[in-house]
N, C-alpha and C positions, 0 to 999 in steps of 0.2 A: 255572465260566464266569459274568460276571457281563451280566446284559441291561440292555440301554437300558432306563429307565425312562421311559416315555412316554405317562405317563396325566395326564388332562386337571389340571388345577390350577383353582382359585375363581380369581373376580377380584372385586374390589370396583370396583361404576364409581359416581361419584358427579359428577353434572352442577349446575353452575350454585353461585350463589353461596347458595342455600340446602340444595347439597349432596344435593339428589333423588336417591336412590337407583336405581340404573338395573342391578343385579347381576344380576337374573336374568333381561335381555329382550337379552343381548346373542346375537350369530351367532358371531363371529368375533373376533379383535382381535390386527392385525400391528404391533407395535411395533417399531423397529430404528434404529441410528445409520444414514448415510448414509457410501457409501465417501470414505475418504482422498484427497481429490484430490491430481496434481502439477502440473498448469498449472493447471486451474482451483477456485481456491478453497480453497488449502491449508493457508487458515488455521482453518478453522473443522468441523466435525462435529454437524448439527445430529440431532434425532431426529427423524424422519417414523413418524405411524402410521396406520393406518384399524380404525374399529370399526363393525363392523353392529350392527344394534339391528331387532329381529325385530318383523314385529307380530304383537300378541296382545290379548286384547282386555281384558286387566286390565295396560297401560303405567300409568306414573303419571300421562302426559299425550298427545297426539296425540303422533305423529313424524312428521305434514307440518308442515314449514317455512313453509308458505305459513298453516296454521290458528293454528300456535305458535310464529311468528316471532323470538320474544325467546330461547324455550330454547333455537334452535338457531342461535343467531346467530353473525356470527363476532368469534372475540375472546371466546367463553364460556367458563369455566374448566372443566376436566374432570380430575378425581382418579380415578386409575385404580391399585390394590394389587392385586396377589399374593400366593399364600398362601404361605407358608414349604416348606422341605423337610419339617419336622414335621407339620404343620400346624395351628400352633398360634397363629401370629399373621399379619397381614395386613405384608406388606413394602415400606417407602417406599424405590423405585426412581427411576435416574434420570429412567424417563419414565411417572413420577407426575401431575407437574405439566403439564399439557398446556390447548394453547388448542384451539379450532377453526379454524382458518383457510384454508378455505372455503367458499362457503356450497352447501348440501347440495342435490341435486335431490329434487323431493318423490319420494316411495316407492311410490305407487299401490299394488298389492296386494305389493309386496314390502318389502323389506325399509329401512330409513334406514342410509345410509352415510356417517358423518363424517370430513373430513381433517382429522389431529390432528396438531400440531404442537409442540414443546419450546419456550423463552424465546428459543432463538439464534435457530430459525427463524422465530418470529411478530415478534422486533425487527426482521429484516431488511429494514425495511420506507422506501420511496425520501422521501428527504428533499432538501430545497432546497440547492443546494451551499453551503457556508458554511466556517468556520473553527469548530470546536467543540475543539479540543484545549489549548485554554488556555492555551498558549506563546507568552511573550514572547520576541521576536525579540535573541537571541543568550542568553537564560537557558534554562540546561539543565534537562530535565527529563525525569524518570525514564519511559520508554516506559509502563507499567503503570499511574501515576497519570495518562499520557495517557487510554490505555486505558478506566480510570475516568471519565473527562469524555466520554469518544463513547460509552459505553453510558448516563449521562445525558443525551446527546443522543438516545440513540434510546431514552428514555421507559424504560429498566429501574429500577427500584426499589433504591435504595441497598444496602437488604439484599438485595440478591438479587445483589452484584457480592463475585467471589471472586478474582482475577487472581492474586494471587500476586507475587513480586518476580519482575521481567524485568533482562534483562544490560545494558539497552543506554538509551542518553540522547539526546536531542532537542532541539538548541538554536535551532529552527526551525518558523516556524508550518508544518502538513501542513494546510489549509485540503482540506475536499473537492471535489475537482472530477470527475463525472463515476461515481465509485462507487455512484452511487442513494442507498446510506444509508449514516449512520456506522457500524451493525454490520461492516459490508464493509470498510468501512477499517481498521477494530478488526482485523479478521483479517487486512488485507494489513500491518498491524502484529506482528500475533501471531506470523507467518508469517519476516516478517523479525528477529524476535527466537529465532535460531537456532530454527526452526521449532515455534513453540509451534501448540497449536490452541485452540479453542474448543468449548465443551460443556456440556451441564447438570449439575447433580450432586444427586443424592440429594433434598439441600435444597433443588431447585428455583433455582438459584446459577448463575449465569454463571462459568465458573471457565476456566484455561487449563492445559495440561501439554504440558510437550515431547514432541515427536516423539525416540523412546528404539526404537531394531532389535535391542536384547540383551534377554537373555532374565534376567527380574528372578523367577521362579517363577510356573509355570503356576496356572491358577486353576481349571482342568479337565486331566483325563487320559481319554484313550478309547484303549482297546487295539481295534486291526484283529482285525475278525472274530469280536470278542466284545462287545463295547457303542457301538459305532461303527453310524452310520445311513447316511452318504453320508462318502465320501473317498475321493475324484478329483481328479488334476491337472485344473486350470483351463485351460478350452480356448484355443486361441491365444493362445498368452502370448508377450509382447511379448521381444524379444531384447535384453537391456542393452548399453547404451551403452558404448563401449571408452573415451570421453570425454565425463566430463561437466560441465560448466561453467554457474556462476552466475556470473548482471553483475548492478550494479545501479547506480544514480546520488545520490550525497551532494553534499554541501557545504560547504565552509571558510568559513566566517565571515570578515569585516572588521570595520572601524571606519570609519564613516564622518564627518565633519567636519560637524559641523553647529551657528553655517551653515557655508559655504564661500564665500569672498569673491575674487574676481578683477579684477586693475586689469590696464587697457593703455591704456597711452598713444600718442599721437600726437605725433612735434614736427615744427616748421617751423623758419623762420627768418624772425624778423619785422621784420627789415627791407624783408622783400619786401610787407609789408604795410602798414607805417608808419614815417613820417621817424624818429618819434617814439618809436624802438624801439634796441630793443641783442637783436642774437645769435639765436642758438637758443635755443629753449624749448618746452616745453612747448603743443601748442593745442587738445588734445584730451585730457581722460581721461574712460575710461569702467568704473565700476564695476559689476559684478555680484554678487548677494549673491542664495545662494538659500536656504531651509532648512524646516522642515517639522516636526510635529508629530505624535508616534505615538500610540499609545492608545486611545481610546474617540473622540477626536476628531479625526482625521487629518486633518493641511493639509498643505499646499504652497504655497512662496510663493518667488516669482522678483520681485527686486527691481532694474531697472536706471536708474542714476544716471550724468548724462552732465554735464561740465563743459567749459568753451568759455573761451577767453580773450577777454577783453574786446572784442578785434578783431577774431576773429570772430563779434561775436554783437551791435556795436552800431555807430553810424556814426563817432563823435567820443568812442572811447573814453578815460576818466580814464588809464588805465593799460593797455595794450596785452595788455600779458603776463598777466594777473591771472586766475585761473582764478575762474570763477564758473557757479554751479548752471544749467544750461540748460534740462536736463529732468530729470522722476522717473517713471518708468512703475513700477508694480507691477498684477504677476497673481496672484491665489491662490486656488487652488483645494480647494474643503472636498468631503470624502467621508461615504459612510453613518456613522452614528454608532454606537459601540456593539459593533463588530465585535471579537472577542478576536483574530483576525488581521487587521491593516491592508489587509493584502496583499488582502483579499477585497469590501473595500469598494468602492464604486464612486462614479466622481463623480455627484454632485449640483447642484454650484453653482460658477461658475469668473464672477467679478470682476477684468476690468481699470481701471485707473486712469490715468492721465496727464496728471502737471503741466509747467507750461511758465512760464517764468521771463515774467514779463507784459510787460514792456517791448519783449523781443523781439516782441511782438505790436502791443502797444498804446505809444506813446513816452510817455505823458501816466502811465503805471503807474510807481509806486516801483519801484526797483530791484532791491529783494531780493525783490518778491512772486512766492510760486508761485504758480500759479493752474492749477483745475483745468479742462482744456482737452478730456478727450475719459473717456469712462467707457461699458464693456459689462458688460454680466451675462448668463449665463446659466443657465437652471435645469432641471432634469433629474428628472423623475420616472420613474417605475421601475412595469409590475405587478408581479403573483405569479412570475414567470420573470425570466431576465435580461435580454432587452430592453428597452429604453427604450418608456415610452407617452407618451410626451409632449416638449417640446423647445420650448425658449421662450429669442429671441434678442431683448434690446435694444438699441441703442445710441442714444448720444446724445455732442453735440458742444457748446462754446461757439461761441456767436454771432457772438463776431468770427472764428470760422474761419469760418463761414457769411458770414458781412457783416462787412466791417473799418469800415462803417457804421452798425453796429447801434449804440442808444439803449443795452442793458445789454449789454455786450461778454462778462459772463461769464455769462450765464445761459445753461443749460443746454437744448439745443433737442434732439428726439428726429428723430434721421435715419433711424431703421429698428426694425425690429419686425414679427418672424418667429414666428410660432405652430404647429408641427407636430406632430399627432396620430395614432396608428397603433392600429386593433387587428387583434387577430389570428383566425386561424380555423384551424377543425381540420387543415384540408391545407396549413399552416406557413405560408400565404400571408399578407398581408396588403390591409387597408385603410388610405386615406393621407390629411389632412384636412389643406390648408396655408391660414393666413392671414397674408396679408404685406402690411406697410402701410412705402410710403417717400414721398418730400418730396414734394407736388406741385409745387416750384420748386424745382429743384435749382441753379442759379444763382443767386446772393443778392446777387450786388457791383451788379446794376442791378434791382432788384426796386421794384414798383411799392407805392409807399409806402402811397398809397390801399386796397388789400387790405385787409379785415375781420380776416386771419387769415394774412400770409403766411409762418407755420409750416405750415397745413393736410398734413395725410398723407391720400395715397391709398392706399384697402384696395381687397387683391386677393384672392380667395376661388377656392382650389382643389380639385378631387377626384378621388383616384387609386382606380382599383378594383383587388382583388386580382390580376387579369389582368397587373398591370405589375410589373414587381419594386420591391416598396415595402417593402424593409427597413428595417427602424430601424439609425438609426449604430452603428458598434461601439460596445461599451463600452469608457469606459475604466475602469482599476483605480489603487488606491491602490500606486507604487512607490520612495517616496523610504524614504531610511533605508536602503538593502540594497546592501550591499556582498559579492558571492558570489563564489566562484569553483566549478564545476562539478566534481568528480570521477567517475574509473568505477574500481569495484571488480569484483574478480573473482578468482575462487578454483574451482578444477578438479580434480576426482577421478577417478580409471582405472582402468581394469578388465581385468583378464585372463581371458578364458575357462577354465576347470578342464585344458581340455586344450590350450591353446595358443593363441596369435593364431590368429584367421578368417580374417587377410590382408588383412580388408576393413574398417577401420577405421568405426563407428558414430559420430555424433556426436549430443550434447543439448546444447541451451539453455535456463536458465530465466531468468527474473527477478524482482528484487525492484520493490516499488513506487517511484518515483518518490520522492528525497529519504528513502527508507529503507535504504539502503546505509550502514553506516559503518566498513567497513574490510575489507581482501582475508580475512583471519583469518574475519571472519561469514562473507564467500561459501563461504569453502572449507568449512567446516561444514556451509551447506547444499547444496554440491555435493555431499560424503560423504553425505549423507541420499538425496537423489535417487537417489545409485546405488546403495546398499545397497536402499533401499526398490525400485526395479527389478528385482534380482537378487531378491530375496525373493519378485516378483509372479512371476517366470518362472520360480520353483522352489514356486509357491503348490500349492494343494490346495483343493477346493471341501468343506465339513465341514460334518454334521448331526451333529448330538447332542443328548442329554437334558438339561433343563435343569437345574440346582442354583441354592442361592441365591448362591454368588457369580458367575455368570454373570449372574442378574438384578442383582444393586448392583452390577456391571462398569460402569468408564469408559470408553469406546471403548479399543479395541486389546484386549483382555484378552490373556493370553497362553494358547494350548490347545498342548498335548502330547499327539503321537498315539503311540503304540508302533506299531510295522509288523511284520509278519509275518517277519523277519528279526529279528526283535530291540532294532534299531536306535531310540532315540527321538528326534522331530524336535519340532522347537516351532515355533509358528507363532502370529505375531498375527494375532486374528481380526476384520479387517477388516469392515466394514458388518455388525455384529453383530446378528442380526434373531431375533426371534421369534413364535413362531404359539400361539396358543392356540385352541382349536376345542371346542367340548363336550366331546369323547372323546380327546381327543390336544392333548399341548404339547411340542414341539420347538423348539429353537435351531439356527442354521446361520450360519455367513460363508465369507469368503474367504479362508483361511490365507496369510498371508505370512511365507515361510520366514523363520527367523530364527537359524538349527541344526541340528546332527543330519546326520549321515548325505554322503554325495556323496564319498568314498573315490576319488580322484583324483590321478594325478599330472602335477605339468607335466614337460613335456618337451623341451629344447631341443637340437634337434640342428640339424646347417649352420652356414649363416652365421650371426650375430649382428650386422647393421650398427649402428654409432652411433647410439645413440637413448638417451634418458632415459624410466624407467619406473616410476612409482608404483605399486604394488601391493599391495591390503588382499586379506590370506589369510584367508578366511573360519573358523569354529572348522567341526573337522573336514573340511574340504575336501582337504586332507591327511594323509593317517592313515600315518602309520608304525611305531608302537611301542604308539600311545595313542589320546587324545584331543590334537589340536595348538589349543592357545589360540590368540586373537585376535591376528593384530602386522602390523604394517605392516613392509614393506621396499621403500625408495627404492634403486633400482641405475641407478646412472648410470657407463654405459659409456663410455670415451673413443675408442673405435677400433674396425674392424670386427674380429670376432674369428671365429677359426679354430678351433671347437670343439678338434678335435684338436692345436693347434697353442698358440701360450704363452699364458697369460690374463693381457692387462695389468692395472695397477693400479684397482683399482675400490674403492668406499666403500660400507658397506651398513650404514642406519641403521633399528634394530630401538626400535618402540614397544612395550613390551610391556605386553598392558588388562588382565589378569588373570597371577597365578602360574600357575606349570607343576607344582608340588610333585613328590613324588617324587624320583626319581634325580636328578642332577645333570647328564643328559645328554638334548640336545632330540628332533636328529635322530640315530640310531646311524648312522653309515656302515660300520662294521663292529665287532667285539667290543670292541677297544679303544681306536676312538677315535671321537670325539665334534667333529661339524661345529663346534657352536659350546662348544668345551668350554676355559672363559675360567682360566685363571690365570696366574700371573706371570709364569709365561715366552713367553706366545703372545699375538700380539695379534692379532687375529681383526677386528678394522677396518680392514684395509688391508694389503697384499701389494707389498712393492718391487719393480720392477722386474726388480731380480736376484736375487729368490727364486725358489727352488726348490720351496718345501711351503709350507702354510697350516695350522695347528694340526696341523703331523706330517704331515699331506694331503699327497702330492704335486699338481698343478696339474690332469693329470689324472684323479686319483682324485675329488677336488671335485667335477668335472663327470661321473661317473660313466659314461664312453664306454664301458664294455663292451657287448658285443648285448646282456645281456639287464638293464641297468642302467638305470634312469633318472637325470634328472638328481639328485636327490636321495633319489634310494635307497628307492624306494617298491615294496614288495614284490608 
């Protein structure tokens, strides 16, 4: 019989960047991954640990915080090794590399206790929403060299980024909105790249690996009842889903026209206008032309152009019919600069314009002159958050719109000028500060000439206190150039109880992130994850064990293989893989999630069978008839209600098969000489007409195995 080995192991701790020795003053030290999430956060696995630090009175330095504030600061580097199974060298494990992050309460007569944290967990840290993934709007780009630009957003170290190639492309800025930081989005990416996750590695490395429920070879073995510490089922474990279903939301791409130009015209009949006319024609067109500018510098510009026939636009027109320029307004509006997503930018500054053919105004103007008749601006500052702080409106007019009397008809007179200022304060509310100045004569066609000044503006000075609702304006964003159309994907996996329908049909929902959906094929992937990983939690096991060194260099999941007292071996990934080190004792422990072995079950259909379509992944050994039964999927899709005892219509049963069967040539025995799926030339075992009588020599109801003491397929 072999015993758990569960004596204490060295550590090396080494704090700070001049690497202070801290090995022999420590209490305790619980290193561990953090469980697998399925709603939440299932992109990522970070390591959390706590280490005490004893006092004594030969430290290398205090351990209050408040006397030694720099060593134990957060965000201080902490090297922490384990000794080997020999013990012959000191072992760099994943959670070597560790920061502090938070800051400690002082110790008074007891002891210092630090939360220690790995690279995923101390990056996760909340940043300003922005666009950080470096995609140009409609160039694809590979999700992993996204990946790469959000972990340079959140401050990780070139070398310290390990991803790996991902399956999936992005022809679409993912601008953050609302995730706190880009690590979070990194893993609502990871997560949607047929569920990768996130983790440290050895090197101190931000690295990703797919979520994998096969069993790839255990890295630990513990036989029940001879080197096993703890293994127990996991208490209330949750009942899988008979259906489980992934959505999520993508995008198709356009082209959009840029500019894009639109004419409509008006006609009359101008004789109703003048002697001195012929017919129908034309008496209005108006042009519109908008277009826009993407990149570091984002505009907008809406340009409208209106032309008028002579007759309507003068008294004693030359030529009646003759289209001529009337007006030109343009607005364009400039956004933040700089933004690697347009999409994220916000206005800044938005300029209108508007000329007007002079003559129409003034008779004594040439004919062709524009002239610029009315013009606003306005300007938009921004704090530290997305609200606007500030808001500043001018406008201004020509004079002869003011005075068709006025000495300089086109200069430029200020009609208005609005100055609005807000700050804010902790309880979301704010403060409102308006200053607004307009004409003191707002009539100008009888204005008294004598006036020193009669443009003068009157200012009006206002103040709102937080008490009133004094929001700042919505923002607006940068959206020209996007031409989308929305999609929803979704892909669903099923499940059959070992011993038959419950009757009572379970449902799940999960989702992927917003604009990371790209095609039903991903969902259904990670639908089959969701339910397998369920099925594995409600056939879990709670497991202590001895630690070895591949358990310490383990990546999250390891794989552990228990033996059971029946003989049987089960394997299980060992979720939130933790360990304890203590002066006299170091043990290992997680949460096994089944992943094989054992559960000798048969299904059993007897009654009715109504019309229904049923996907069902057979788990390896859930069925044991002869052997061991590998991994296959069977879709059976029935067309009719059926009569167990009665004829079995035409059905189609499509067999995945994940691994070889080896051995004999036969799957399930139904009996000595013949063989359910037993394929050669003369049988064809996909499908049964009508008016057959036998299925590979089977008669209809031998298949179905209707004897008392039979099951459906022959499970002894």
């Amino acid at each position: 019989m072999t015993i758990a080995n569960t004596s204490a192991r060295s550590l090396q701790i080494l704090i700070g960047p001049d690497l202070q020795d801290w090995s022999a003053h420590y209490g305790a030290f619980t290193p561990g991954y953090t469980s697998l999430g399925d709603e939440s956060d299932p992109g990522k696995i970070p390591i959390q640990a706590q280490l005490e630090i004893k006092p004594a009175y030969n430290t290398p330095e205090s351990i209050d915080p408040l006397l030694n504030p720099i060593r134990w600061r957060v965000g201080q580097d902490v090297q922490i090794r384990p000794r080997n199974d020999a013990n012959t060298a000191w072992l760099t494990v994943p959670w070597t590399h560790l920061k502090i992050v938070a800051n400690p309460s002082r110790p008074g007569r007891g002891s210092l206790i630090l939360e220690l944290g790995c690279k995923v967990l101390w990056s996760n840290q909340s940043k300003f929403d922005d666009d950080r993934s470096g995609i140009i709007y409609g160039q694809a780009e590979t999700a992993d060299a996204v990946g790469r630009r959000l972990l340079l957003a959140s401050d990780v170290n070139p070398a310290n980024i390990n991803l790996g190639t991902w399956p999936y492309s992005i022809d679409r800025p993912i601008g953050k909105r609302g995730q706190n930081s880009y690590l979070n989005q990194l893993a609502d990416l990871a997560y949607a790249n047929d569920w990768r996750y996130l983790h440290q590695n050895s090197s101190g490395q931000i690295t990703a690996t797919e979520l994998s429920l096969a069993s790839t070879g255990a890295i630990a073995t513990i036989t029940r009842g001879q080197n096993d510490l703890v293994y127990e089922p996991n208490p209330d474990p949750e009942r899988p889903a008979e259906i489980t279903k992934v959505a999520g939301l993508g995008y198709e791409l356009g082209t959009i026209e840029n500019p894009s130009v639109d004419i409509q015209d008006e006609t009359i009949n101008f004789n109703d206008l003048s002697s001195n006319s012929f017919g129908e024609g034309i008496a209005v067109r108006t042009i519109t032309t908008t277009s826009f500018t993407t990149g570091a510098n984002p505009t907008k510009t809406t340009r409208v152009q209106i032309f008028q026939a002579e007759a309507l636009m003068f008294q004693n027109p030359t030529i009646p019919s003759q289209l001529r320029e009337f007006s030109d307004e343009t607005e364009t509006e400039y956004y933040e600069t700089g933004k690697q997503d347009p999409t994220t930018a916000r206005l800044t500054q938005r300029i209108r314009t508007k000329l007007q053919n002079g003559r129409t105004l003034d008779p004594r103007d040439e004919i062709f002159n524009m002239r610029e008749i009315e013009r606003d601006q306005e300007d938009i500052t921004y704090g530290s958050g997305e609200p606007m702080e500030r808001y500043r409106f001018t406008a201004s007019q020509a004079a002869i719109i003011l005075d068709e009397n006025a000495e300089n008809p086109w200069d430029r007179i200020t009609v208005e000028d609005l100055d609005f200022s807000w700050s804010e304060h902790a309880t979301g509310k704010y403060d409102r500060v308006d200053k607004a100045k307009e004409p003191l004569i707002r009539i100008r066609s009888n204005i008294n000439r004598e006036l020193a000044n009669p443009d003068a503006l009157l200012t009006k000075n206002r103040n709102y206190n937080r008490s009133r609702p004094n929001k700042p304006f919505d923002t607006q964003y940068f959206d020209a150039g996007i031409d989308e159309n929305q999609s929803e994907f979704t892909g669903t996996a099923n499940y059959m109880p070992p011993g038959g329908p419950s009757g009572y049909e379970k449902e799940r929902l999960y989702t992927v992130a917003n604009g990371m959906a790209f095609s039903d094929t991903q969902m259904q992937t990670l639908a089959a994850k969701h339910r397998d990983l369920a099925i594995g939690r409600e056939r879990g096991y709670a497991i202590e064990l001895a630690i070895n060194d591949a358990l310490l260099m383990s990546p999250p999941l390891p794989e552990i293989d228990v033996v059971d007292v029946d003989g049987r071996t089960y394997a299980y990934k060992g979720d939130a893989l933790t360990f304890e080190f203590l002066q006299a004792r170091a043990t290992a422990g997680c949460s096994g999630i089944w992943i094989g072995g054992g559960y000798q079950q048969a299904i059993n259909l007897a009654g009715q069978l109504p019309a229904i379509q049923v996907s069902v992944d057979i788990f390896r050994s859930n069925i044991d008839i002869t052997g061991q039964l590998p991994a296959i999927r069977v879709d059976v899709a029935v067309v009719a209600t059926i009569d167990i005892a009665g004829q079995l219509p035409q059905i189609q049963v499509e067999v995945d098969v994940q691994e070889d069967v080896g051995g004999g040539s036969s799957w399930f025995d139904i009996d000595t000489n013949q063989d359910w799926l037993d394929i050669d030339t003369n049988q064809d075992w996909l499908g049964i007409g009508t008016g057959s009588t036998s299925w590979a020599g089977i008669s209809q109801q031998e298949w179905l195995a209707l004897n008392t003491n039979q099951d459906w397929i022959g499970v002894e």
